[in-house]
PyMOL Python script that loads the backbone (N, CA, C, O; Angstrom):
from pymol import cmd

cmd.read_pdbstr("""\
ATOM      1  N   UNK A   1     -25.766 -59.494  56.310  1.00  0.00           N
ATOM      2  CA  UNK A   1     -24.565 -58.906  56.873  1.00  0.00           C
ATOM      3  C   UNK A   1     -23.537 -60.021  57.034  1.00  0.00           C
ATOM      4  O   UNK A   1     -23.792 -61.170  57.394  1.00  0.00           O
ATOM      5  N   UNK A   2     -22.601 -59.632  56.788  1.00  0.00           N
ATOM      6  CA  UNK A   2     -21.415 -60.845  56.597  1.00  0.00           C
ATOM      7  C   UNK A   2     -20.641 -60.566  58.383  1.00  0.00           C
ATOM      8  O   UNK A   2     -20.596 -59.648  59.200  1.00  0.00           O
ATOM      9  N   UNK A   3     -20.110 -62.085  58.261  1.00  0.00           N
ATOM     10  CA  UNK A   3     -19.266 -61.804  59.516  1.00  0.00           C
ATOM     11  C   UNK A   3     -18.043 -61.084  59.636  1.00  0.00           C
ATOM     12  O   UNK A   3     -17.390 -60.921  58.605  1.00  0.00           O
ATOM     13  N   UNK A   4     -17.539 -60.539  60.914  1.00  0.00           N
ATOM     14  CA  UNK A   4     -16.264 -59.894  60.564  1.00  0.00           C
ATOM     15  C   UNK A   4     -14.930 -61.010  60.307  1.00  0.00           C
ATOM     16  O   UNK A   4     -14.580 -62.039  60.885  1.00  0.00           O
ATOM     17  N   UNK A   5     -14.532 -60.430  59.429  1.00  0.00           N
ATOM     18  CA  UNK A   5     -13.271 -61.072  58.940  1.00  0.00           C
ATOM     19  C   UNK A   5     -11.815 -60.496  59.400  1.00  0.00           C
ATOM     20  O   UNK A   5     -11.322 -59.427  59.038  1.00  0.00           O
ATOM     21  N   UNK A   6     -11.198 -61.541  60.358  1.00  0.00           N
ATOM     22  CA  UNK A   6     -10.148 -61.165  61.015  1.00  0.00           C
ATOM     23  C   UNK A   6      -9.010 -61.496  59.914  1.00  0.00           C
ATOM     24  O   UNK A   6      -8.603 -62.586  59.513  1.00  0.00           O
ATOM     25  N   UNK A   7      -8.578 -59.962  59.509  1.00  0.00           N
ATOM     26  CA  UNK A   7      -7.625 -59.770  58.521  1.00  0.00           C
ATOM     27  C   UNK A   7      -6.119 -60.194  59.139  1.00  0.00           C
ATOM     28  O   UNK A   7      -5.374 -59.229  59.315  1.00  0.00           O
ATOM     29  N   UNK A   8      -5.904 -60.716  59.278  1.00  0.00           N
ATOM     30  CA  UNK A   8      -4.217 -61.484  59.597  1.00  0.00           C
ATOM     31  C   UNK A   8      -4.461 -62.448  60.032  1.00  0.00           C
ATOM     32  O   UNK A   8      -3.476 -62.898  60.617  1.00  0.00           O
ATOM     33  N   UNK A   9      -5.356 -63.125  60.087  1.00  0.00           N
ATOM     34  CA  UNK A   9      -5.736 -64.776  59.525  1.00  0.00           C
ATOM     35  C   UNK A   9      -5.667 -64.490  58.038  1.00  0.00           C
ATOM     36  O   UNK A   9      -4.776 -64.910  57.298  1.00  0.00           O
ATOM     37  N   UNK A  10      -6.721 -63.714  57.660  1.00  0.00           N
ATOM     38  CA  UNK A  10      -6.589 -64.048  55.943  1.00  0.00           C
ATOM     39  C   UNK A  10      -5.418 -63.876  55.613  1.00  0.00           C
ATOM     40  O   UNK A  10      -5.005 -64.616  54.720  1.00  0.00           O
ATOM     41  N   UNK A  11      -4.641 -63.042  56.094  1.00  0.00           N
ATOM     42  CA  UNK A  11      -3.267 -62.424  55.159  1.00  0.00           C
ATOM     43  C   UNK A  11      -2.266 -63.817  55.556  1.00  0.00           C
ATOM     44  O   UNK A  11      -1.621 -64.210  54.584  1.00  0.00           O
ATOM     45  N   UNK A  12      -2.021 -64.721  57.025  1.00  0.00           N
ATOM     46  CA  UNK A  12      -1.489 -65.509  57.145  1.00  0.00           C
ATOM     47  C   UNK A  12      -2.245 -66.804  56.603  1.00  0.00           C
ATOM     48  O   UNK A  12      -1.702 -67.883  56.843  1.00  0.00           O
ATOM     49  N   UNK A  13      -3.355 -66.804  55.949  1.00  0.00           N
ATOM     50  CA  UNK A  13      -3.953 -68.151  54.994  1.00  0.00           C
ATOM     51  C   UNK A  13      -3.290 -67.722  54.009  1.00  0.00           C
ATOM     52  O   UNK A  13      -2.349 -68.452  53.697  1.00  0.00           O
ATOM     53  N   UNK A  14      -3.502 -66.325  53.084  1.00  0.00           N
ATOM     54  CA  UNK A  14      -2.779 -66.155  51.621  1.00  0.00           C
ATOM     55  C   UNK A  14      -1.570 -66.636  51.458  1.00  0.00           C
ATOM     56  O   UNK A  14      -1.130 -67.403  50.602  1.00  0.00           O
ATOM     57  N   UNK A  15      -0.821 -65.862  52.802  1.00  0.00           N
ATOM     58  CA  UNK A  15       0.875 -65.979  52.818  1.00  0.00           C
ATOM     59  C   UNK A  15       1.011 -67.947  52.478  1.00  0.00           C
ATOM     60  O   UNK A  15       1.683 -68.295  51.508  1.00  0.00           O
ATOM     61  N   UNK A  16       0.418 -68.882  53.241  1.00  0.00           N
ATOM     62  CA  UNK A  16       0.499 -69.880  53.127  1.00  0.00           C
ATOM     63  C   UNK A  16       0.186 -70.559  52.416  1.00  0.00           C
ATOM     64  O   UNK A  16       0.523 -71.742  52.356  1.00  0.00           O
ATOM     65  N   UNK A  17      -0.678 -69.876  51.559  1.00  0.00           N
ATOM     66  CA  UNK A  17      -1.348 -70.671  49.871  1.00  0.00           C
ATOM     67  C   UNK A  17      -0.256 -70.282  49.159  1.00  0.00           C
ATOM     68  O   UNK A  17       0.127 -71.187  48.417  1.00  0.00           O
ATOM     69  N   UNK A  18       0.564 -69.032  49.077  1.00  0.00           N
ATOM     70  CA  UNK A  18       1.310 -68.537  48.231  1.00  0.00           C
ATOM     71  C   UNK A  18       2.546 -69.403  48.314  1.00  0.00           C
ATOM     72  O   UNK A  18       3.164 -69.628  47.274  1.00  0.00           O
ATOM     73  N   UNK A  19       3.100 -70.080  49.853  1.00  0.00           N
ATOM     74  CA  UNK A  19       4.686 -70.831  50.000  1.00  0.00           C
ATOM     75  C   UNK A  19       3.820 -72.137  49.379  1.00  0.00           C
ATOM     76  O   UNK A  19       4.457 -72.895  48.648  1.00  0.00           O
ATOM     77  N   UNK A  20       2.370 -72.444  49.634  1.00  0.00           N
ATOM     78  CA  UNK A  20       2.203 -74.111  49.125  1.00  0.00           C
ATOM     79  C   UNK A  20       2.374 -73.534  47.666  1.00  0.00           C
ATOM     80  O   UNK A  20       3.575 -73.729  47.480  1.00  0.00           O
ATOM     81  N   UNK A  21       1.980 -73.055  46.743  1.00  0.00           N
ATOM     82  CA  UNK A  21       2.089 -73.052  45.045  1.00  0.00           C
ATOM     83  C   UNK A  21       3.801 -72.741  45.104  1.00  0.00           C
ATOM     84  O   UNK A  21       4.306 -73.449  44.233  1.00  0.00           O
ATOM     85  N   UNK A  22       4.454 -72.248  45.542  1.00  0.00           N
ATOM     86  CA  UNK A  22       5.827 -71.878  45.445  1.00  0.00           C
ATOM     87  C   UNK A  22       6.390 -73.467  45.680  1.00  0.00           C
ATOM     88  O   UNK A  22       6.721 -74.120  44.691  1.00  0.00           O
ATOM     89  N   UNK A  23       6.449 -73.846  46.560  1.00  0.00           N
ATOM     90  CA  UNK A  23       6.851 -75.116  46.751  1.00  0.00           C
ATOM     91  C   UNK A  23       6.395 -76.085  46.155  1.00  0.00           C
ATOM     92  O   UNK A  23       7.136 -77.018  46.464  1.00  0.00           O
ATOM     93  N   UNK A  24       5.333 -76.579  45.230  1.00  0.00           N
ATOM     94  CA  UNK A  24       5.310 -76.802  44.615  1.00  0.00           C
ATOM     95  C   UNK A  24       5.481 -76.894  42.896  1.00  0.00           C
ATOM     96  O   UNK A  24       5.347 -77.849  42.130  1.00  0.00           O
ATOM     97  N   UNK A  25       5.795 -75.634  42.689  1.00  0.00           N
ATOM     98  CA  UNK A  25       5.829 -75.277  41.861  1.00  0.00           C
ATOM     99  C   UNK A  25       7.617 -75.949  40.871  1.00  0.00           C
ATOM    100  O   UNK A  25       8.620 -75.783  41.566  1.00  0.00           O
ATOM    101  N   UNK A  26       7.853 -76.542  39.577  1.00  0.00           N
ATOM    102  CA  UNK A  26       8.972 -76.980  39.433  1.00  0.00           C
ATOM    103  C   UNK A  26      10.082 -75.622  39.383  1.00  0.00           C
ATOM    104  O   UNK A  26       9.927 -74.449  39.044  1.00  0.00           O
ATOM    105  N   UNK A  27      11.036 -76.251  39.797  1.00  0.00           N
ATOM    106  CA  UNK A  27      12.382 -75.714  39.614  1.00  0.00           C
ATOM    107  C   UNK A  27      13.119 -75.354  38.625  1.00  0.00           C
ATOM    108  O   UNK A  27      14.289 -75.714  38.499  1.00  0.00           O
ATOM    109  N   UNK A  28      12.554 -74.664  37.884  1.00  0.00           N
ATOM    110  CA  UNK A  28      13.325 -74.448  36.519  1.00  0.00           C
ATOM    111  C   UNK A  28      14.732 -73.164  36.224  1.00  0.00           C
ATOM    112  O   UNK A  28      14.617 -72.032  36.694  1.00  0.00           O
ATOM    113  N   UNK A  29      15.562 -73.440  35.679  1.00  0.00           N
ATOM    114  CA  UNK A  29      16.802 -73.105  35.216  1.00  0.00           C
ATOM    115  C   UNK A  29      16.102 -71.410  35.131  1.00  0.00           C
ATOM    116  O   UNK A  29      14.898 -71.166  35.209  1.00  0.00           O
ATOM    117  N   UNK A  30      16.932 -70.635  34.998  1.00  0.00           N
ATOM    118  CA  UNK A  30      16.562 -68.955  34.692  1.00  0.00           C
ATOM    119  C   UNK A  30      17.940 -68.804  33.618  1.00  0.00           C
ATOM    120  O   UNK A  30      17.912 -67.862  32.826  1.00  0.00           O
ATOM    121  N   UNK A  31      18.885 -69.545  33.609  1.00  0.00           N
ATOM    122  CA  UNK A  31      20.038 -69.225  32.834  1.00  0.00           C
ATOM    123  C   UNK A  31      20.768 -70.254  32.251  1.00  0.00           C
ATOM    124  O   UNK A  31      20.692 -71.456  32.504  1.00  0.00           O
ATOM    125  N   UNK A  32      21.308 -69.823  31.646  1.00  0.00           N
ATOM    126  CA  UNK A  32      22.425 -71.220  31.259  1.00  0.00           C
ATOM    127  C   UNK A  32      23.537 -70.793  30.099  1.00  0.00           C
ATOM    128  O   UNK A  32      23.302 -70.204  29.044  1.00  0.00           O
ATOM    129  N   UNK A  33      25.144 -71.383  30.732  1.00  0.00           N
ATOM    130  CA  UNK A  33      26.106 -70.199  30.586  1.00  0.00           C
ATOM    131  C   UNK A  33      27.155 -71.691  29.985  1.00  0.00           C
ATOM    132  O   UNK A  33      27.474 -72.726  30.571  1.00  0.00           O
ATOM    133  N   UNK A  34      27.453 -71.185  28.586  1.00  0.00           N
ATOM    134  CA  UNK A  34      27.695 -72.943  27.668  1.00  0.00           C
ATOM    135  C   UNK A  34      29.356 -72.276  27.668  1.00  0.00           C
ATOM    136  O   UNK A  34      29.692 -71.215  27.143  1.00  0.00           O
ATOM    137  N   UNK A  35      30.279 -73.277  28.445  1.00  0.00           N
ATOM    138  CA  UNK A  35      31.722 -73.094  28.231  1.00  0.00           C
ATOM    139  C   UNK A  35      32.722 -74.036  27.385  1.00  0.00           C
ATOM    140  O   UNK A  35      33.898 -74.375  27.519  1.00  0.00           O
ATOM    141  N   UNK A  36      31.682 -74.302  26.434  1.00  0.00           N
ATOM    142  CA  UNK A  36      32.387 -74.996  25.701  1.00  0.00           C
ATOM    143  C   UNK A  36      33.225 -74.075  24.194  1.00  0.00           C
ATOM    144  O   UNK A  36      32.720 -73.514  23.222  1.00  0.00           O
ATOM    145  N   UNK A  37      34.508 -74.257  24.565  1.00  0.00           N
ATOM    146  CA  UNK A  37      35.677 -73.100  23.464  1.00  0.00           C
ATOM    147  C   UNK A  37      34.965 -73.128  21.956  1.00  0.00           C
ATOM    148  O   UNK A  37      34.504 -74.113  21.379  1.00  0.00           O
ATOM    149  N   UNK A  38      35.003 -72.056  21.596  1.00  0.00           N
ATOM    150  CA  UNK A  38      34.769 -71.721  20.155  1.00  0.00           C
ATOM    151  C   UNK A  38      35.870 -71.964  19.124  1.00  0.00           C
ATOM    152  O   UNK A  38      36.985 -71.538  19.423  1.00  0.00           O
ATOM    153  N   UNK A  39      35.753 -72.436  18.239  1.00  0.00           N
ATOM    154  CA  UNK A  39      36.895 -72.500  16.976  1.00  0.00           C
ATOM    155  C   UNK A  39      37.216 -71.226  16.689  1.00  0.00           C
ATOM    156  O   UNK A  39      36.419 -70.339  16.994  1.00  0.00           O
ATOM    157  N   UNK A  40      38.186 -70.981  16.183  1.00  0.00           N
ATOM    158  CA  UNK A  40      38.672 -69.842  16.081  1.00  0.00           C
ATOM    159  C   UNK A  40      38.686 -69.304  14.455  1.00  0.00           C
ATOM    160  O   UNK A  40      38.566 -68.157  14.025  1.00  0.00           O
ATOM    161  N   UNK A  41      38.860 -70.449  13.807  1.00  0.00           N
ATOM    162  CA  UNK A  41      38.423 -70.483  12.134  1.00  0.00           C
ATOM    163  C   UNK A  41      37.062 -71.793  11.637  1.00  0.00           C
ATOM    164  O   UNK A  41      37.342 -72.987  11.747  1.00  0.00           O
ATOM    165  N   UNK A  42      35.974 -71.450  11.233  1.00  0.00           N
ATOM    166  CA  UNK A  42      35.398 -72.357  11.171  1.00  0.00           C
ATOM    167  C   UNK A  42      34.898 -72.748   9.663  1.00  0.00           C
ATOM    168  O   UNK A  42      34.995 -71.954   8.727  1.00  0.00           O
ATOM    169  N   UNK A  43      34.412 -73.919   9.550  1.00  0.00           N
ATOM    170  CA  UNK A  43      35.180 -74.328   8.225  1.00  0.00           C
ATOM    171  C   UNK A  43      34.227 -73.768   7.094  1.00  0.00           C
ATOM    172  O   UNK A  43      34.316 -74.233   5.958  1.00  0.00           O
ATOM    173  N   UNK A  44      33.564 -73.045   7.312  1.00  0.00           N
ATOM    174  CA  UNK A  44      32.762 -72.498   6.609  1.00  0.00           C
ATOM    175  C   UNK A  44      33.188 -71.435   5.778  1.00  0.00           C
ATOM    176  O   UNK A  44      33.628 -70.370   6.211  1.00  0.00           O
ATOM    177  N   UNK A  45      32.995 -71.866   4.014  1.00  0.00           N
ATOM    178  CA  UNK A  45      34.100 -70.365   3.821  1.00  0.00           C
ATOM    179  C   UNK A  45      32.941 -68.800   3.480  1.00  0.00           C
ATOM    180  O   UNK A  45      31.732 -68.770   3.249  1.00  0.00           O
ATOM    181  N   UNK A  46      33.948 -67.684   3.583  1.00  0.00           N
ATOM    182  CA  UNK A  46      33.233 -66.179   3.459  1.00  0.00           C
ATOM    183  C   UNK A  46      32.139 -66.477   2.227  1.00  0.00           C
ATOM    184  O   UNK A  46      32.314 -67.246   1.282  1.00  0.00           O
ATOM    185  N   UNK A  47      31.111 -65.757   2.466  1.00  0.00           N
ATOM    186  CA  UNK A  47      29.910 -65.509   1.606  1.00  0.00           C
ATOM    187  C   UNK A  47      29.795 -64.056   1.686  1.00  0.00           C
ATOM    188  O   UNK A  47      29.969 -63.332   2.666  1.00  0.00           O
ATOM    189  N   UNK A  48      29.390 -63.678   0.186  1.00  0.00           N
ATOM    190  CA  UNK A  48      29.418 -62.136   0.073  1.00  0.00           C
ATOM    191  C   UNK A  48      27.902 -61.673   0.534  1.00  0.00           C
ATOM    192  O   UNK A  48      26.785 -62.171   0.394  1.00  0.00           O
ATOM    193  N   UNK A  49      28.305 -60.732   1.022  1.00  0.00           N
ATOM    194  CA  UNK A  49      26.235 -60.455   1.924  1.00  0.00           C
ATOM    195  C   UNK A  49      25.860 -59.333   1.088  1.00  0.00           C
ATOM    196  O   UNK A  49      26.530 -58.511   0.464  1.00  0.00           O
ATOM    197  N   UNK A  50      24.293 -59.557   1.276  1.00  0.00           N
ATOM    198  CA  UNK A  50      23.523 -58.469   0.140  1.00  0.00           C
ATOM    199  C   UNK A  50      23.965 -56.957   0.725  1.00  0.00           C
ATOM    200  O   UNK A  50      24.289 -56.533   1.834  1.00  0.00           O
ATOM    201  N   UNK A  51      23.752 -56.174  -1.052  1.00  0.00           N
ATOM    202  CA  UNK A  51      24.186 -54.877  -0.777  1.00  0.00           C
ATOM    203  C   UNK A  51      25.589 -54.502  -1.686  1.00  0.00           C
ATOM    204  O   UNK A  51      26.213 -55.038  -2.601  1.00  0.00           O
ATOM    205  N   UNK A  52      25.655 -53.754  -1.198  1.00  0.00           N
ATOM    206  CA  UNK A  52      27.043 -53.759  -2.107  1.00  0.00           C
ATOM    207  C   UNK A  52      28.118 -54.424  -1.966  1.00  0.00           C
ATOM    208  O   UNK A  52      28.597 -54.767  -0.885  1.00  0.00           O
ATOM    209  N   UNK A  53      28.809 -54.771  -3.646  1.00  0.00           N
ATOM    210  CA  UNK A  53      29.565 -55.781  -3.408  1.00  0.00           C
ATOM    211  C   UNK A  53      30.821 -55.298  -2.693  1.00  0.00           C
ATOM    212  O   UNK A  53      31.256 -54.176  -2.432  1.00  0.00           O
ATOM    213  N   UNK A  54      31.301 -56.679  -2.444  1.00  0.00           N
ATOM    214  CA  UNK A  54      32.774 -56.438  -1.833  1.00  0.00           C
ATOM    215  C   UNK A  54      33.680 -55.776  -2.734  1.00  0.00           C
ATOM    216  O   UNK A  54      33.496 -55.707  -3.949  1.00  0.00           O
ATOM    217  N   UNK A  55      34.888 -55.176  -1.973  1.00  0.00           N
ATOM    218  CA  UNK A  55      35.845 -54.013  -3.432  1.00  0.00           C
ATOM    219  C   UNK A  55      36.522 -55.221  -3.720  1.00  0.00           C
ATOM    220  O   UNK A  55      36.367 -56.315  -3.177  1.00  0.00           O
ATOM    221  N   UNK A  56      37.334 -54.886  -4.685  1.00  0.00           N
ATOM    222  CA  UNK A  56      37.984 -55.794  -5.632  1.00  0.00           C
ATOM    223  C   UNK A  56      39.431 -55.440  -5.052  1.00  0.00           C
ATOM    224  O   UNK A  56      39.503 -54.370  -4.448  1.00  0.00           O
ATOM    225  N   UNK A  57      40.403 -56.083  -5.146  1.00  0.00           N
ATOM    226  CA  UNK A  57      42.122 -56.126  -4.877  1.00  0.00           C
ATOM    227  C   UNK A  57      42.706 -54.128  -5.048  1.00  0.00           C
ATOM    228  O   UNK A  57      43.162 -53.314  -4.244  1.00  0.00           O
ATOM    229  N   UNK A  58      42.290 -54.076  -6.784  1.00  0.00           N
ATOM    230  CA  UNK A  58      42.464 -52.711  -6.965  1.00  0.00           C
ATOM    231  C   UNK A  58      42.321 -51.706  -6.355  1.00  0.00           C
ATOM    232  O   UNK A  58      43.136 -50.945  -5.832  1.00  0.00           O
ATOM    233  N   UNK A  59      40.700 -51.696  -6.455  1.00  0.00           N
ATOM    234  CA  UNK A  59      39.763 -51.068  -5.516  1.00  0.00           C
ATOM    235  C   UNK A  59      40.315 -50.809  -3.894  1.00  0.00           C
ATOM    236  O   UNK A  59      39.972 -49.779  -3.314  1.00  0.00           O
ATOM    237  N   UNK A  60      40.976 -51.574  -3.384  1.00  0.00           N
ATOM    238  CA  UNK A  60      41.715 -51.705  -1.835  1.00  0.00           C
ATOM    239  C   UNK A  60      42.455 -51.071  -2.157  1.00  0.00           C
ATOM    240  O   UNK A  60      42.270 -49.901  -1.820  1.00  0.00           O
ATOM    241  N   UNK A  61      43.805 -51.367  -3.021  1.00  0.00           N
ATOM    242  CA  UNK A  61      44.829 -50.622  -3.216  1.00  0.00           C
ATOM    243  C   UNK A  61      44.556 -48.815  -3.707  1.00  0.00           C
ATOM    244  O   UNK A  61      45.389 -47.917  -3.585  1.00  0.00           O
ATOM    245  N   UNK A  62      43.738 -48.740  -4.032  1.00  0.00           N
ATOM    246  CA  UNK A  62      43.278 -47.045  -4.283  1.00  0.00           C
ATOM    247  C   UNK A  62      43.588 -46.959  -3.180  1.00  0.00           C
ATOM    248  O   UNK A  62      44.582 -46.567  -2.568  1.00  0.00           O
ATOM    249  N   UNK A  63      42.290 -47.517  -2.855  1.00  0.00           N
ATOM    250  CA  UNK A  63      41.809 -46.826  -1.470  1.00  0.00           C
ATOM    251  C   UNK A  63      42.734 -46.073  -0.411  1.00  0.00           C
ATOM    252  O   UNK A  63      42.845 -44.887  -0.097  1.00  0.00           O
ATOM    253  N   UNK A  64      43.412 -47.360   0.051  1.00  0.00           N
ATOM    254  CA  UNK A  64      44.951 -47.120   0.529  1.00  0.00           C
ATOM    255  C   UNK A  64      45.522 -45.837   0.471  1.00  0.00           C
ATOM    256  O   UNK A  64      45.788 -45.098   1.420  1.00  0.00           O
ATOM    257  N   UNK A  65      45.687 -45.639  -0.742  1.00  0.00           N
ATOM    258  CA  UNK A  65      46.448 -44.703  -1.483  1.00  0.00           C
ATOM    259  C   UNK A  65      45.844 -43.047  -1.267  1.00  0.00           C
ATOM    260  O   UNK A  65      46.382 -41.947  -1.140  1.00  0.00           O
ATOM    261  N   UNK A  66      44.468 -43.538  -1.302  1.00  0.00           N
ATOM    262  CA  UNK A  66      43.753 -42.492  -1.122  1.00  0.00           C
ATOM    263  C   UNK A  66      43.916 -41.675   0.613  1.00  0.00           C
ATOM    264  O   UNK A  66      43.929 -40.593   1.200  1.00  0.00           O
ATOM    265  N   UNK A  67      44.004 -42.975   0.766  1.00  0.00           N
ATOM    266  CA  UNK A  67      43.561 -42.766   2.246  1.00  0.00           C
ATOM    267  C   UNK A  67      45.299 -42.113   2.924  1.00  0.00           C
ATOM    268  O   UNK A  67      45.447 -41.082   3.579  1.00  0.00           O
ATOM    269  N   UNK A  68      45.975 -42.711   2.665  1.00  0.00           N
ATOM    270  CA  UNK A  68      47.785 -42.028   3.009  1.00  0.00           C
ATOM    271  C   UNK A  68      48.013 -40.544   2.115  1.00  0.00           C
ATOM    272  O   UNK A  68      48.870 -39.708   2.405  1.00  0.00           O
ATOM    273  N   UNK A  69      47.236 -40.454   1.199  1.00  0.00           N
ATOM    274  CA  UNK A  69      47.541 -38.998   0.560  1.00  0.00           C
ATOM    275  C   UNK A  69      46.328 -38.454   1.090  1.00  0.00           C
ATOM    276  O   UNK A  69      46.080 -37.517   0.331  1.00  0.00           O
ATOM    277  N   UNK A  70      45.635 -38.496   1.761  1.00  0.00           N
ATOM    278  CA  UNK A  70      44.784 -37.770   2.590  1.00  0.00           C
ATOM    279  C   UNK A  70      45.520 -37.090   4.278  1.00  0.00           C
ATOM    280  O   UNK A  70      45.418 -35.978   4.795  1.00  0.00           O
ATOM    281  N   UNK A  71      46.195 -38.275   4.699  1.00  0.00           N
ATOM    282  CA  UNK A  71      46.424 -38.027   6.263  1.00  0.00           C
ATOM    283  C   UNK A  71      47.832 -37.153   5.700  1.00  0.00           C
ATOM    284  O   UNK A  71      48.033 -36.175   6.421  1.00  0.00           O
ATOM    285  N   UNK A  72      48.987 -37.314   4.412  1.00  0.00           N
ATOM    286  CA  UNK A  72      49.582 -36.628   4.410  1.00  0.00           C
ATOM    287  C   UNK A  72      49.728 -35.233   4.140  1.00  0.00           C
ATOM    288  O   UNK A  72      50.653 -34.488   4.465  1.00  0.00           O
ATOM    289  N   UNK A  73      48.754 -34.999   3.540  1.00  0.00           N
ATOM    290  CA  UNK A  73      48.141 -33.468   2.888  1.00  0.00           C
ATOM    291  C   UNK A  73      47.682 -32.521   4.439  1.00  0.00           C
ATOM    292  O   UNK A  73      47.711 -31.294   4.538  1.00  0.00           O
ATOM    293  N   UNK A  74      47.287 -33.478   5.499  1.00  0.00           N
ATOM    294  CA  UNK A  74      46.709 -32.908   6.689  1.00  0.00           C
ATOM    295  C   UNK A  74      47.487 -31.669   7.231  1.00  0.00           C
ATOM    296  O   UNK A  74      46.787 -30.724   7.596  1.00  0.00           O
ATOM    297  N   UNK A  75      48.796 -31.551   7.327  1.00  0.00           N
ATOM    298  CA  UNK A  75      49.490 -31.243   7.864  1.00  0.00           C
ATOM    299  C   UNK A  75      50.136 -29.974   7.151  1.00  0.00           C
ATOM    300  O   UNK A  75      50.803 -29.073   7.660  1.00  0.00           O
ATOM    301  N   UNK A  76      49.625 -30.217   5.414  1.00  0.00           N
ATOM    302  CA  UNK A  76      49.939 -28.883   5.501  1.00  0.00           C
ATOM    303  C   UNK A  76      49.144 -28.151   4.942  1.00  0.00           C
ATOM    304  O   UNK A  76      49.586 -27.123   4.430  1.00  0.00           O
ATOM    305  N   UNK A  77      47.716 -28.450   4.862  1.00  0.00           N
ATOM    306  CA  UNK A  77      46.620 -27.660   4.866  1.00  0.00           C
ATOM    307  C   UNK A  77      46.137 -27.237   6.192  1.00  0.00           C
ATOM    308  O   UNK A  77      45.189 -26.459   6.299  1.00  0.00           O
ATOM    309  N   UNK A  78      46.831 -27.778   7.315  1.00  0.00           N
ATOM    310  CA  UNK A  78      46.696 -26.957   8.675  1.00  0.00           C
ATOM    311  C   UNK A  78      45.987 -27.000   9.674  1.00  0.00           C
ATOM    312  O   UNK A  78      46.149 -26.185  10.582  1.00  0.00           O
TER     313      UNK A  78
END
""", "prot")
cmd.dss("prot")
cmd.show_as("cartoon", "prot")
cmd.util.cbc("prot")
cmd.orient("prot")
């Protein structure tokens, strides 16, 4: 048969094992917030990314075209 164990001693030994590992324990950063200004053009030039290619000059200028005889037609198809 075990002895009785006076529970708020144990809970005030835990509580006090728990502030000794806390206090010991190092201090480490949780964040870190870098304010140093970004370039605004950097010298790196555009690379075309996989997938389809980029449109060509023409190709824009359709488009354009497409796209203004679309919003103008709006108005009177209703």
């Amino acid at each position: 048969h075990t002895a009785p164990v006076d529970k708020r001693a144990a809970a005030r030994g835990l509580a006090a094992a728990v502030e000794e590992a806390l206090a010991e324990a190092p201090q480490m950063p949780i964040a870190h917030r870098d304010d140093t200004p970004l370039p605004l053009v950097g010298p790196t030039p555009p690379v075309a990314q996989p997938g389809r290619p980029p449109m060509s000059q023409r190709a824009t200028d359709v488009s354009g075209v497409m796209l203004a005889g679309g919003v103008a037609s709006l108005p009177v198809g209703g």
